[in-house]
N, C-alpha and C positions, 0 to 999 in steps of 0.2 A: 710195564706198570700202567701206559696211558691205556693199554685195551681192561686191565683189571679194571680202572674206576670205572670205566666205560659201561661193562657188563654189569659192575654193581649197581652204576645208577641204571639201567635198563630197565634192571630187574627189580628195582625197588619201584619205579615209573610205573612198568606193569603191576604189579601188585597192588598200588593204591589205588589202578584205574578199574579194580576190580570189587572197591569198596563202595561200591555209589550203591543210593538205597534204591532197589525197587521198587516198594511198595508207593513209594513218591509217583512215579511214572505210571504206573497203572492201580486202578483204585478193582475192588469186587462190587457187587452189588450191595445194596443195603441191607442186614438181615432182620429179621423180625424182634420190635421190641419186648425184651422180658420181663416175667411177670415184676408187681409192685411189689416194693417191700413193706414189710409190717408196720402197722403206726403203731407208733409209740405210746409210752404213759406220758401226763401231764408232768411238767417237771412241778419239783416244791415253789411256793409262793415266795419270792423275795420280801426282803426287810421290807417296811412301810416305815415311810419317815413324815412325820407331821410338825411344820414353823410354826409356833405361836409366837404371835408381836402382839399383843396388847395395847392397846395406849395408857399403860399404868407402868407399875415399876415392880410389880409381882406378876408372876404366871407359873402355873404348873401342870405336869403331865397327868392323862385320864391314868384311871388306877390300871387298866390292863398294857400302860404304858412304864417305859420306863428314859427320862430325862440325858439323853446323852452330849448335848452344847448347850454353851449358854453364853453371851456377851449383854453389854450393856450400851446403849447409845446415848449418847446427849454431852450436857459440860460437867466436867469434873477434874478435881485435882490430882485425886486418890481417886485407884480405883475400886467401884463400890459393887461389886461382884459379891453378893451372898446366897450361896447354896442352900436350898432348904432340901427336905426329904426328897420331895419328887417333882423338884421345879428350882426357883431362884428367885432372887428379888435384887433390884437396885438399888442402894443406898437406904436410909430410914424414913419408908413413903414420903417420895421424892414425888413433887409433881413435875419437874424438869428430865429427871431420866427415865430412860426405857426400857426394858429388858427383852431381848429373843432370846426362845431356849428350841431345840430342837427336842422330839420326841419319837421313838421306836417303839412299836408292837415287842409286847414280853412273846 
């Protein structure tokens, strides 16, 4: 039974010492580089995003824009968050609060 394991491990020992990479150990020459690949198209234009801060309590987006945030800054109780069409305003012309709205390319 001790020569069986004996011969199995041998024979496994061998085998794995026949796994080593050659290409590690010896390199070829370098071959010549191939041709360029095709350029490409331009990809599509990302969103454009445009902050308006005003120093008032109204502001709204150009018309080929369309309003996607909007907060208010300053003191208040309530908050005075009013959506118009294509903009927002803070409170009823507030001269203490302010309004940012953010705006997107339609």
């Amino acid at each position: 039974m001790y020569r069986l394991s004996m011969v199995v491990t041998l024979v496994g020992a061998l085998a794995l010492a026949g796994c080593s990479d050659g290409a590690k150990e010896s390199k070829g020459e370098k071959g010549e580089p191939g041709p360029p690949g095709p350029k490409g198209d331009p990809g599509a234009a990302g969103t454009t995003l445009r902050v308006v801060a005003p120093q008032s309590s109204t502001a709204s987006c150009q018309t080929d824009e369309i309003m996607i945030s909007a907060y208010c800054t300053g003191t208040f109780s309530a908050y005075p968050l009013v959506p118009l069409t294509n903009g927002a305003r803070c409170g009823a012309n507030s001269t203490t609060l302010r309004v940012t709205i953010v705006c997107a390319k339609r």
